[in-house]
C-alpha positions as CSV (number, residue, x, y, z in Angstrom):
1,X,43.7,59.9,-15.7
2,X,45.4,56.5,-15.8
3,X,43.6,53.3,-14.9
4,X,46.9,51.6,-14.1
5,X,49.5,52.4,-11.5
6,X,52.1,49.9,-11.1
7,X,54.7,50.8,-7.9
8,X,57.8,50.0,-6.7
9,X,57.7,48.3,-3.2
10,X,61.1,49.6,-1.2
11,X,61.4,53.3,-1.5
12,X,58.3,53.8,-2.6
13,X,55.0,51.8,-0.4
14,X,57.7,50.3,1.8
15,X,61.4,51.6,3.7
16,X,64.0,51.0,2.9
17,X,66.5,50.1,5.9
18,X,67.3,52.4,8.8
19,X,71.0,53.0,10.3
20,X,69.8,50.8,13.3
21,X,69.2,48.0,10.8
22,X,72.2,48.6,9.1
23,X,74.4,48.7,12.3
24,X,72.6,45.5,13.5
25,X,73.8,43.5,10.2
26,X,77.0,44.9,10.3
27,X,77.7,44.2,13.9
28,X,76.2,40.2,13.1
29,X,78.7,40.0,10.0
30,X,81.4,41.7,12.2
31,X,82.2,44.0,9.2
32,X,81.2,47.3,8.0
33,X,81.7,50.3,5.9
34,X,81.6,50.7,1.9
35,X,83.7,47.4,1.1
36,X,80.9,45.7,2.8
37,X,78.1,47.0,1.1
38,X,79.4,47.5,-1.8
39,X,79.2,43.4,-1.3
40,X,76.0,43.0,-0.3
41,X,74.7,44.9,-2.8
42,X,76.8,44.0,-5.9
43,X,75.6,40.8,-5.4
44,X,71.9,41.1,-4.9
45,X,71.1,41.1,-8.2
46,X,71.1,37.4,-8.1
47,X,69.4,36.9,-4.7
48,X,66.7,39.3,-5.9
49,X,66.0,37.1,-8.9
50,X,65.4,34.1,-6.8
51,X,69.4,32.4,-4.7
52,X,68.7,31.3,-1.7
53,X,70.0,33.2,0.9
54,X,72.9,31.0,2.1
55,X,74.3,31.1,-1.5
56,X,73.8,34.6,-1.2
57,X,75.8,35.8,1.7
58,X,78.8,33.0,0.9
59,X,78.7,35.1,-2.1
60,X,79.0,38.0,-0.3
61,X,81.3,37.0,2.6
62,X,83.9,35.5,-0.8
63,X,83.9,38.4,-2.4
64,X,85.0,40.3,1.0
65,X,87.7,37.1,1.5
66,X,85.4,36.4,5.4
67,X,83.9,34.2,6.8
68,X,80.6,35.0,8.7
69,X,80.5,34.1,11.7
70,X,76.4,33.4,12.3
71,X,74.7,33.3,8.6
72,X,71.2,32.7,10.5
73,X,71.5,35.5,12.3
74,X,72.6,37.9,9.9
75,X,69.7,36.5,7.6
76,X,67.4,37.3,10.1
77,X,68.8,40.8,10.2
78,X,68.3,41.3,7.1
79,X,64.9,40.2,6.2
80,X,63.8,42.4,9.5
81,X,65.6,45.1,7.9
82,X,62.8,45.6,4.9
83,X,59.7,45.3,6.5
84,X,58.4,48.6,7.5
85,X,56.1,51.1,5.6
86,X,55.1,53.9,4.9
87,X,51.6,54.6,6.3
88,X,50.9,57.5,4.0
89,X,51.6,55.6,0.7
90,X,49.2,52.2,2.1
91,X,46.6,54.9,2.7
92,X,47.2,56.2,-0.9
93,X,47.0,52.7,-2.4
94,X,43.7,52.1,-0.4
95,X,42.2,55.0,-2.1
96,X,43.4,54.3,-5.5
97,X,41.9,50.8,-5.1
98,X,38.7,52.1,-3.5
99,X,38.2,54.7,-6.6
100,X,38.7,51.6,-9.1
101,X,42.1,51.7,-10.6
102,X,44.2,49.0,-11.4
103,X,47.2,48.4,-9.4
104,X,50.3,46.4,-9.6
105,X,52.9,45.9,-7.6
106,X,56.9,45.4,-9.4
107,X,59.6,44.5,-6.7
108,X,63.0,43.5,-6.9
109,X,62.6,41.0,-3.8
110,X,64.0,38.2,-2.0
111,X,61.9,35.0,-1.6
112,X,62.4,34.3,1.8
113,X,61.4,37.9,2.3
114,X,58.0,37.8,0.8
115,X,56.0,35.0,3.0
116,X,57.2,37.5,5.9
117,X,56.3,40.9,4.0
118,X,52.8,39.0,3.1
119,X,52.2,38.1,6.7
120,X,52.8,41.4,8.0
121,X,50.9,43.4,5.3
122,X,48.4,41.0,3.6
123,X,45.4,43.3,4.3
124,X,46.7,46.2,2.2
125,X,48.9,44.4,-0.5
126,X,45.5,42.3,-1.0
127,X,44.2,45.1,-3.1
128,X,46.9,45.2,-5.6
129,X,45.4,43.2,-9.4
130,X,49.0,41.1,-9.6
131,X,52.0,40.9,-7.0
132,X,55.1,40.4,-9.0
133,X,58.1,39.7,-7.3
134,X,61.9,39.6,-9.1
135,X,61.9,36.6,-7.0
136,X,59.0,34.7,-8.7
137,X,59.9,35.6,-11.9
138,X,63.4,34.9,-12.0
139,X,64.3,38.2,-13.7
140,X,64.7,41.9,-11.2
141,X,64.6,45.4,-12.8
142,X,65.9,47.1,-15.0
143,X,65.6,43.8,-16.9
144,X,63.0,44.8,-19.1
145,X,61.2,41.6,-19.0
146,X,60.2,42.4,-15.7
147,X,58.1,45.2,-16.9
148,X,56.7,43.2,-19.4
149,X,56.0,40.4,-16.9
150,X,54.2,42.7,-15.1
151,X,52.0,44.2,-17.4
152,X,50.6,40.7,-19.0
153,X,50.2,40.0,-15.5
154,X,47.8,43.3,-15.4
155,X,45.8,42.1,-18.9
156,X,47.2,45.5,-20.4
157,X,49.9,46.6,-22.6
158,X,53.1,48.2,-20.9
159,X,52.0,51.9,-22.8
160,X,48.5,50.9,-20.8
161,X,50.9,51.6,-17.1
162,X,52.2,54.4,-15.0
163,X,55.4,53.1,-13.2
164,X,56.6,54.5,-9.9
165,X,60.1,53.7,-8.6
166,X,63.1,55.5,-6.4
167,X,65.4,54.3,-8.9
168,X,66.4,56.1,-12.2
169,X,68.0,53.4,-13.6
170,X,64.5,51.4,-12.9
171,X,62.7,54.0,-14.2
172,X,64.9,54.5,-17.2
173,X,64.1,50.9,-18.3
174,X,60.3,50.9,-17.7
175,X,59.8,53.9,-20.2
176,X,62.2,51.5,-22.6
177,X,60.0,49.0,-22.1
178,X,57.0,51.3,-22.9
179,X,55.6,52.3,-19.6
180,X,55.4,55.7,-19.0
181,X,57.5,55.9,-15.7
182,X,58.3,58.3,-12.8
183,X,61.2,58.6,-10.3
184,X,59.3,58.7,-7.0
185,X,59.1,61.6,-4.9
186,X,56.4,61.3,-2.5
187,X,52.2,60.8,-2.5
188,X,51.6,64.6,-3.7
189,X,53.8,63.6,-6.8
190,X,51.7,60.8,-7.6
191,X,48.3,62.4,-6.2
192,X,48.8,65.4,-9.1
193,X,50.1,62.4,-12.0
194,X,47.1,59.9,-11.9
195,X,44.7,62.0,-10.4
């Protein structure tokens, strides 16, 4: 029974963004479809490891050769995008917490985005042992530092950690790392692994 469960935040404890989010930035950056996303993500990387999020979406809005025409706005969008959860999985992490274990919490985030997340869901992210955000540590999964980051910030050894993500690639580089690690598939998946 491991003592340590470290999770993912967004696929995992937390959405990730519904089409009406998506539709909503789209319409605020008055473009849309794969060139656009494949944008905003190909160049999160950075924002998740700490850019600000003006330098982010010039980033974005260069490599698509716009100009946006209300950065605030589509800002906003966006952090409202990625902060709704999934009840089941808080319940879970209550329980784990309540039973003892040690729990950590590994997210590729954005730093405007985590005052916001932290306002809205204080109560239940107050009973993870250590909060690390890409953000704060200046380095976002797979970078294996991360991992490692994470588990000093626990007091235990990255073989000492179960890891939970959506992402393969994430996962992938946790078990490089030394953690053993899990692509996410629900609360029964991780009810049968740690229980």
């Amino acid at each position: 029974m491991p003592d340590v469960i470290v999770f993912d935040l967004y696929g995992v404890i937390a959405r990730t963004q519904s089409p009406e989010a998506v539709r909503r930035i789209e319409d605020i950056a008055g473009t849309s479809g794969p060139a656009f996303w494949d944008a905003y993500w190909g160049c999160r990387p950075a924002y998740d490891a700490g850019q600000e999020s003006a330098a982010y979406w010039a980033e974005v809005a260069g490599r698509l050769g716009v100009t946006f025409p209300d950065v605030p706005a589509l800002i906003e969008a966006d952090l409202g995008s990625w902060t709704d959860v999934d009840d089941e999985m808080v319940a879970l992490v209550r329980e784990l917490a309540d039973e003892g274990r040690t729990l950590g919490l590994l997210s590729n985030i954005i730093d405007d985005l985590v005052p916001r997340f932290e306002a809205r869901h204080g109560a239940w992210l107050g009973r993870f042992d250590a909060l690390v955000y890409s953000c704060h540590i200046g380095v976002a999964k797979p970078d294996p530092r991360a991992y490692e980051i994470c588990a000093e910030r626990l007091g235990v050894t990255p073989a000492d950690a179960i890891f939970f993500d959506d992402t393969e690639r994430n996962v992938l580089a946790a078990r490089e790392a030394g953690m053993r690690a899990e692509v996410f598939t629900g609360p029964a998946q991780v009810r049968a692994l740690v229980g």
